[in-house]
N, CA, C and O atoms as a GROMACS GRO file, in nm:
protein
  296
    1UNK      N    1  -1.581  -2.760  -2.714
    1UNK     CA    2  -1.510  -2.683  -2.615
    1UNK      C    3  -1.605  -2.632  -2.507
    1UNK      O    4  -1.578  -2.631  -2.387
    2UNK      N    5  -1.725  -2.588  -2.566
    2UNK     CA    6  -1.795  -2.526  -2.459
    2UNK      C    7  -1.951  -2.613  -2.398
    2UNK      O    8  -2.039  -2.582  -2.318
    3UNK      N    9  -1.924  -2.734  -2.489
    3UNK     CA   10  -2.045  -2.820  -2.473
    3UNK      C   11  -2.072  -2.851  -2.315
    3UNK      O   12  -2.188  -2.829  -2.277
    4UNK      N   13  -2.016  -2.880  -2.255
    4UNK     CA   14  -2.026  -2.943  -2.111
    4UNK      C   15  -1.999  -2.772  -2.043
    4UNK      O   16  -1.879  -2.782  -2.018
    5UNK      N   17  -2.017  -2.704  -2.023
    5UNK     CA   18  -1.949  -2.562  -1.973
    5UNK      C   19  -2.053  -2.592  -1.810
    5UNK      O   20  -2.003  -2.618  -1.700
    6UNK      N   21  -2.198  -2.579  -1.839
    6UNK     CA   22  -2.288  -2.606  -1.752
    6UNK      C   23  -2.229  -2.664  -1.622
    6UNK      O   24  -2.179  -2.625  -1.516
    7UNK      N   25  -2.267  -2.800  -1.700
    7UNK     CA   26  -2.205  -2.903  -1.586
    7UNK      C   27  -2.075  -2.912  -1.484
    7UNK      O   28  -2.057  -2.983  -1.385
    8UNK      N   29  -1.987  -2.804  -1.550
    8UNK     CA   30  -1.839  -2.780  -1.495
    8UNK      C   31  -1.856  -2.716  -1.405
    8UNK      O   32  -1.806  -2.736  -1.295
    9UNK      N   33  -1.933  -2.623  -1.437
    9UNK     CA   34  -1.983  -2.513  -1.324
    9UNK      C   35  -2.074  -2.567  -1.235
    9UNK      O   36  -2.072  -2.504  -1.129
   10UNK      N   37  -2.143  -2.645  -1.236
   10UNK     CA   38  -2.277  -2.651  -1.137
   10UNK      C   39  -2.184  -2.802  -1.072
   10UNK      O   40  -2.239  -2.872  -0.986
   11UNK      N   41  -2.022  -2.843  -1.130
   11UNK     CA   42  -1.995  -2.916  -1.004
   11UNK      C   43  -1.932  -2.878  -0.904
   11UNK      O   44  -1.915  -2.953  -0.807
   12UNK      N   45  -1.892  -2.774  -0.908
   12UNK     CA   46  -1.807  -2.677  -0.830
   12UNK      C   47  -1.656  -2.715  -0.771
   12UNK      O   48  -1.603  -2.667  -0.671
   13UNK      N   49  -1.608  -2.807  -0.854
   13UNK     CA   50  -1.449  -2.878  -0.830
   13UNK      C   51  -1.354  -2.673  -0.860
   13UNK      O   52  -1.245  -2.628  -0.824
   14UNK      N   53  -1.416  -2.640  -0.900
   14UNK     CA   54  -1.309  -2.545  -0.959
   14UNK      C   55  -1.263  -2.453  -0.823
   14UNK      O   56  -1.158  -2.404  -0.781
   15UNK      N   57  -1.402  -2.458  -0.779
   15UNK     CA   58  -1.421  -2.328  -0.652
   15UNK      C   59  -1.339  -2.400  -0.518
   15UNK      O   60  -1.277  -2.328  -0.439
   16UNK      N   61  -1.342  -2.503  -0.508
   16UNK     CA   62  -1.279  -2.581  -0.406
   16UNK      C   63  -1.144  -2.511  -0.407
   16UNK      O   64  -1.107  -2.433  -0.319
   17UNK      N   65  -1.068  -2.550  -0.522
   17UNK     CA   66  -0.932  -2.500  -0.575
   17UNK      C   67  -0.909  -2.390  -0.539
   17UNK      O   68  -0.802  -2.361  -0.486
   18UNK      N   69  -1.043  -2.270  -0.569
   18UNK     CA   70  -0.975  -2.118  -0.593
   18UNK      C   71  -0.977  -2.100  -0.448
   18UNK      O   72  -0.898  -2.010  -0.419
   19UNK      N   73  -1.045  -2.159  -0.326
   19UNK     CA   74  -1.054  -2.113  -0.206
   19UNK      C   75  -0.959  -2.103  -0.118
   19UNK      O   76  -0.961  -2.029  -0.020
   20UNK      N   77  -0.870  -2.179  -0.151
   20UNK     CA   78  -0.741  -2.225  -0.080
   20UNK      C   79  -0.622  -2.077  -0.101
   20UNK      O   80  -0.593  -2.007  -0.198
   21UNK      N   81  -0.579  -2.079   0.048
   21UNK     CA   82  -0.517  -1.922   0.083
   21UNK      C   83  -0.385  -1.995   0.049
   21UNK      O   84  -0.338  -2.098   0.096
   22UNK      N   85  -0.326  -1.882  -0.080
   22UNK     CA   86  -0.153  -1.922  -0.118
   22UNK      C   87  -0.118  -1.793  -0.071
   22UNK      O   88  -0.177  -1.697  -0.120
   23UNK      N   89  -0.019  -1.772   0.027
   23UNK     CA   90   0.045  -1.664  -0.001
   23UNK      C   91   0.140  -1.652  -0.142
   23UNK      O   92   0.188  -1.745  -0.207
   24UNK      N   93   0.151  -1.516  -0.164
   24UNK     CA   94   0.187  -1.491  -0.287
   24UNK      C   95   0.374  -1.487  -0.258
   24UNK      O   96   0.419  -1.461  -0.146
   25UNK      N   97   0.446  -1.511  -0.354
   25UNK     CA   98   0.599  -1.551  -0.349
   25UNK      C   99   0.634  -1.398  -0.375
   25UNK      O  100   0.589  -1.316  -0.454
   26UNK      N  101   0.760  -1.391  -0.249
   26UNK     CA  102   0.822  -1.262  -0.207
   26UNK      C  103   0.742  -1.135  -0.114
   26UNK      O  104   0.779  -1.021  -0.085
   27UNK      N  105   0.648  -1.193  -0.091
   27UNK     CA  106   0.564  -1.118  -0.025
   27UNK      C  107   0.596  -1.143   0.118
   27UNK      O  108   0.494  -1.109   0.178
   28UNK      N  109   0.671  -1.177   0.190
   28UNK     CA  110   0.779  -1.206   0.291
   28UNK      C  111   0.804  -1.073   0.379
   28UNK      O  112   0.883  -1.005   0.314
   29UNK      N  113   0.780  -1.027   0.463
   29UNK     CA  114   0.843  -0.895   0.520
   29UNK      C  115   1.034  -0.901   0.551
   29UNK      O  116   1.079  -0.987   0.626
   30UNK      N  117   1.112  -0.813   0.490
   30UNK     CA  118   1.242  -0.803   0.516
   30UNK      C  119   1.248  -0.741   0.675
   30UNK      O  120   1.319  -0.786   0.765
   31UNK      N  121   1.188  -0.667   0.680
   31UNK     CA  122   1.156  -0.617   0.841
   31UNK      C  123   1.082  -0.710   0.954
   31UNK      O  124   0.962  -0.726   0.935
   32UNK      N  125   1.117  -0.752   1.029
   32UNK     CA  126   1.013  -0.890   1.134
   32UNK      C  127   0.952  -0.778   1.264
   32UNK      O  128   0.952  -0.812   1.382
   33UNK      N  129   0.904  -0.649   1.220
   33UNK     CA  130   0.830  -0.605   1.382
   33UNK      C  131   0.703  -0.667   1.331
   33UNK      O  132   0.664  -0.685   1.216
   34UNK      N  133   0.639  -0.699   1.473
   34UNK     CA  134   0.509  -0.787   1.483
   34UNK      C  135   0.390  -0.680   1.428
   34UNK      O  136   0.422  -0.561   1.427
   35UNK      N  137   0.268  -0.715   1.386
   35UNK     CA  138   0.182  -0.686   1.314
   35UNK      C  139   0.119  -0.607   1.396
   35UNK      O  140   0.046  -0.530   1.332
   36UNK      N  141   0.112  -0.585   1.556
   36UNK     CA  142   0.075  -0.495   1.567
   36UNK      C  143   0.152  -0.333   1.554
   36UNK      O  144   0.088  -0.232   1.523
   37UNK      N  145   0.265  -0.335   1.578
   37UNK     CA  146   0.314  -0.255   1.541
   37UNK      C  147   0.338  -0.146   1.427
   37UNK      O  148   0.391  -0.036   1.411
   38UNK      N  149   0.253  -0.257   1.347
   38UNK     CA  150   0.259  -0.163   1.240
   38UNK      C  151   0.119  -0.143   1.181
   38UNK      O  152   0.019  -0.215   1.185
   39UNK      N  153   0.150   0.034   1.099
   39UNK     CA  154   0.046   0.139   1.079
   39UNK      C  155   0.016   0.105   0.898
   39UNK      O  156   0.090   0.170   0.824
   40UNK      N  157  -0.073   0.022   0.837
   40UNK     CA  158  -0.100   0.061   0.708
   40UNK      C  159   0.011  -0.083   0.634
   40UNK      O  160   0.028  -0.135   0.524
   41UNK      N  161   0.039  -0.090   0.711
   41UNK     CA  162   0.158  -0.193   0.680
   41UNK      C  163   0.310  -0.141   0.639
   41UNK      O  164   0.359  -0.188   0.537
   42UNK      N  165   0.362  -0.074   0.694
   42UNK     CA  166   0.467  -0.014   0.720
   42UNK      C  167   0.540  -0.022   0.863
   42UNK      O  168   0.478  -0.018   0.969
   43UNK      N  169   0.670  -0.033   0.852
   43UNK     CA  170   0.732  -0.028   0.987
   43UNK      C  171   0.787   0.113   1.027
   43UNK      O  172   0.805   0.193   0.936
   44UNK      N  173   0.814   0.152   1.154
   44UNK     CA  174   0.852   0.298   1.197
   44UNK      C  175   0.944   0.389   1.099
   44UNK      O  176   0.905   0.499   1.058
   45UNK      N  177   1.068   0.336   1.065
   45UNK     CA  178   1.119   0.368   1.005
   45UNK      C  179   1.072   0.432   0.852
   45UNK      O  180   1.111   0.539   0.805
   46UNK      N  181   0.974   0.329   0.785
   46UNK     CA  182   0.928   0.356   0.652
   46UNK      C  183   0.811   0.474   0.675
   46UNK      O  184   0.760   0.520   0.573
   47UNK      N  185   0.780   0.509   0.765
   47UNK     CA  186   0.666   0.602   0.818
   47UNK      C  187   0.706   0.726   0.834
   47UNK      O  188   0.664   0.827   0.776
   48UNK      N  189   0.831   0.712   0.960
   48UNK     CA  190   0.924   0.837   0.956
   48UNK      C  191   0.976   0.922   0.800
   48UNK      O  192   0.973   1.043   0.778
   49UNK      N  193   1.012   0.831   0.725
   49UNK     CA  194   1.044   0.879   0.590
   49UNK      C  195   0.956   0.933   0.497
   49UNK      O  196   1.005   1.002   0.408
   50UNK      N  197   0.796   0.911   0.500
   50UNK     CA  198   0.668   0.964   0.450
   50UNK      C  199   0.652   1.079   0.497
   50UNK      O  200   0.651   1.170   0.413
   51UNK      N  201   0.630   1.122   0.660
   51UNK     CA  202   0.632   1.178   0.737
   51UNK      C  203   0.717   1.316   0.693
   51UNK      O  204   0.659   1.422   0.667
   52UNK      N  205   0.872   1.297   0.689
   52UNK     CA  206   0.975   1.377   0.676
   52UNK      C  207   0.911   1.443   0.544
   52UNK      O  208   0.860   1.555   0.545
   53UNK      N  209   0.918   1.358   0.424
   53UNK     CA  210   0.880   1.397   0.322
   53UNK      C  211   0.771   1.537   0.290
   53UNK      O  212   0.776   1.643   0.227
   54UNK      N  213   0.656   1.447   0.393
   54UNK     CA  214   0.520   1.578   0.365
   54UNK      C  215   0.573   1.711   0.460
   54UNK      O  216   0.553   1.832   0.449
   55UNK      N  217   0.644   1.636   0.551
   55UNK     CA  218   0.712   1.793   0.641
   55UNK      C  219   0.777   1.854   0.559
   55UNK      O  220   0.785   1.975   0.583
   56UNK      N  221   0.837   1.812   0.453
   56UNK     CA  222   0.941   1.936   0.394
   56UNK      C  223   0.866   1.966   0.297
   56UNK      O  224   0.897   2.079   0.259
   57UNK      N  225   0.731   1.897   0.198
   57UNK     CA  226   0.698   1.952   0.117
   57UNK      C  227   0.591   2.064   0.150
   57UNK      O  228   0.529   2.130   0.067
   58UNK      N  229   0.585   2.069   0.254
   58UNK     CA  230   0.459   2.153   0.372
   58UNK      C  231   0.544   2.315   0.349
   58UNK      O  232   0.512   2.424   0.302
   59UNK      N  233   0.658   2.260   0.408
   59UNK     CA  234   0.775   2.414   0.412
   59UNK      C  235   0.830   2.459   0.291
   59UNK      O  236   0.876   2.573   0.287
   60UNK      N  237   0.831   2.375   0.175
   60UNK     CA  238   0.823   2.429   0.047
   60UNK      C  239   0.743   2.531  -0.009
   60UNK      O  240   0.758   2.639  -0.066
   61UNK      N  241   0.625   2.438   0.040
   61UNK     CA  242   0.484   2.516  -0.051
   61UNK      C  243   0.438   2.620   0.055
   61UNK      O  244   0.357   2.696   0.001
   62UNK      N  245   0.461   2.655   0.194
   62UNK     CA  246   0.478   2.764   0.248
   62UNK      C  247   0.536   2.846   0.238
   62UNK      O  248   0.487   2.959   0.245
   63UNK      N  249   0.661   2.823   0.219
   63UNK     CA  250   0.785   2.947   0.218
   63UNK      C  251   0.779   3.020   0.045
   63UNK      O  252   0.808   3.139   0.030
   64UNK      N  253   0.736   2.929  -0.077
   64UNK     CA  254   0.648   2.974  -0.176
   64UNK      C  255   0.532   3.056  -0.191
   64UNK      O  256   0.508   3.135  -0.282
   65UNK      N  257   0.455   3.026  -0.082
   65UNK     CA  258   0.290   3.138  -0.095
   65UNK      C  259   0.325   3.256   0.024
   65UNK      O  260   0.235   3.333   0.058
   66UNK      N  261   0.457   3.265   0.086
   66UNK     CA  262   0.516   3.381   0.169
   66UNK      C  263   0.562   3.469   0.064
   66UNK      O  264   0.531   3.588   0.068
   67UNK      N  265   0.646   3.412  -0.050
   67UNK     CA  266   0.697   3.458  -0.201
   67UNK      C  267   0.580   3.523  -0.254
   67UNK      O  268   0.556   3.644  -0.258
   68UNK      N  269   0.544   3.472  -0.274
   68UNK     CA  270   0.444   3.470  -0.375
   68UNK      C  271   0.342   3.668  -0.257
   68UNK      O  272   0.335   3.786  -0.293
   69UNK      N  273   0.310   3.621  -0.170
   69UNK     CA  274   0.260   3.692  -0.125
   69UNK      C  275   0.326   3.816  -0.046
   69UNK      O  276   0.266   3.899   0.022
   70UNK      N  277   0.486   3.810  -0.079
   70UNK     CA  278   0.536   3.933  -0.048
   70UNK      C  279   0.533   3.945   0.122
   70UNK      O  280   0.591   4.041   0.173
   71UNK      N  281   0.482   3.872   0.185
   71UNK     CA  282   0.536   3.876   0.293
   71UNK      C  283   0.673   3.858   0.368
   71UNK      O  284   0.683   3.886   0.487
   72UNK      N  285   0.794   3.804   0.283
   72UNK     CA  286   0.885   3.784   0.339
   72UNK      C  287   0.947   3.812   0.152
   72UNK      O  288   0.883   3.788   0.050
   73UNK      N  289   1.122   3.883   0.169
   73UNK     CA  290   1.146   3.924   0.077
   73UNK      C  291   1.279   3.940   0.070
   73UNK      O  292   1.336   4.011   0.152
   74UNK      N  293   1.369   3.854  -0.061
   74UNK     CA  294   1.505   3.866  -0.064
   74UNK      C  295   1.576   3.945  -0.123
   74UNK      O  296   1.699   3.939  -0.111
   0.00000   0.00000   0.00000
């Protein structure tokens, strides 16, 4: 099994193979804006929704250490 291992390697048929660019299956964008457009690899929409997210968890954890700190009181 491992007698010839050497020789397999020092012919380099294998590396030929691995070099070759496959894109990977489903990796397809459902969204088509062009590549510059987009930030991180996300389109506007999917950004806006990150965005929204940390905005409200911002006003959470504020309106909590206002609690917390007795500055504002129900």
């Amino acid at each position: 099994m491992f007698d010839n291992l050497r020789e397999d390697a020092a012919s380099g048929q294998y590396y030929e193979e691995e070099a070759k660019f496959q894109p990977a299956v489903g990796t397809e964008s459902s969204f088509n804006a062009p590549p510059s457009r987009r930030i991180l690899g996300m389109t506007g929409v999917q950004r806006f929704i990150i965005v929204f997210m940390f905005f409200l968890a911002v006003c959470v954890i504020g309106a909590m250490a206002l609690l917390v700190t007795g500055k504002i009181v129900f």
